[in-house]
Residue, then its C-alpha position, 0 to 999 in steps of 0.5 A: x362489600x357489604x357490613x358484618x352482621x351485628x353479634x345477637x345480643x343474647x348468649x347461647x344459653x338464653x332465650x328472650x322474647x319482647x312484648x312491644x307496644x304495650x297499651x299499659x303505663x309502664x309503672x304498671x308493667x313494671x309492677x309485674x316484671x319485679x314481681x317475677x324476676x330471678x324466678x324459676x319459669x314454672x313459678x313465675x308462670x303460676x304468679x302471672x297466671x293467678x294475678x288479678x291485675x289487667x297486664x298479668x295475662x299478657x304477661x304470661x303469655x310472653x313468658x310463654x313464648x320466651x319458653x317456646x324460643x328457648x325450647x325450638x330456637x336454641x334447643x334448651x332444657x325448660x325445668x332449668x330455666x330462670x327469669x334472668x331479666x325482666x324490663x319495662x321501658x317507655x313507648x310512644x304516648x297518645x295525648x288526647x284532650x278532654x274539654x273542660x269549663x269555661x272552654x278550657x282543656x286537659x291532657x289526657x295521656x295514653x302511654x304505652x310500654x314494652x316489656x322484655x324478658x331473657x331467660x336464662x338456662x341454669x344447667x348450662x351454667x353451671x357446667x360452663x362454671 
């Protein structure tokens, strides 16, 4: 008899979508993740779209396939979509070594991050209240 399956682990009114192995520390990602949560889609779209940092291109690009998700998979509506959660957390790390005097040697470390972003249908909400 085989296992149940595991229950999703997002409601029905939210989608998510994940960024893995990310070649960016991840205090950096992280500066971006605050910088857009609880925030409406479209407004958040435009802050990633016209940040100067290096991540914020990818960023935008996960927040559009969160919508993407969010229209085709669970059939949302996207003018009332919020950034209900958006975490950074640890991946692997690439250690490295760069030679240095007198025949020692540095660690030089490459760390890598993943990012996850649930949005979250306010309409839904607010008539399930």
């Amino acid at each position: 008899m085989a296992k149940a399956k595991n229950p999703p682990k997002q409601e029905a009114h939210e989608s998510r979508a994940v960024l893995r192995m990310y070649r960016s520390s991840p205090q950096k990602l992280n500066l971006l993740a605050q910088q857009i949560r609880g925030m409406p889609i479209q407004r958040a779209l435009n802050e990633m779209k016209f940040s100067p940092k290096r991540p914020a291109k990818d960023v935008y690009k996960l927040l559009q396939s969160a919508v993407a998700n969010a229209e085709n998979n669970h059939g949302l509506d996207i003018d009332s979509l919020v950034v209900a959660e958006a975490h950074v957390g640890k991946n692997l790390v690439m250690k490295r070594i760069r030679a240095r005097a007198r025949g020692r040697a540095a660690r030089i470390v490459k760390p890598f991050s993943q990012l996850t972003i649930v949005l979250r249908d306010t309409s839904q909400t607010a008539e399930a209240a």
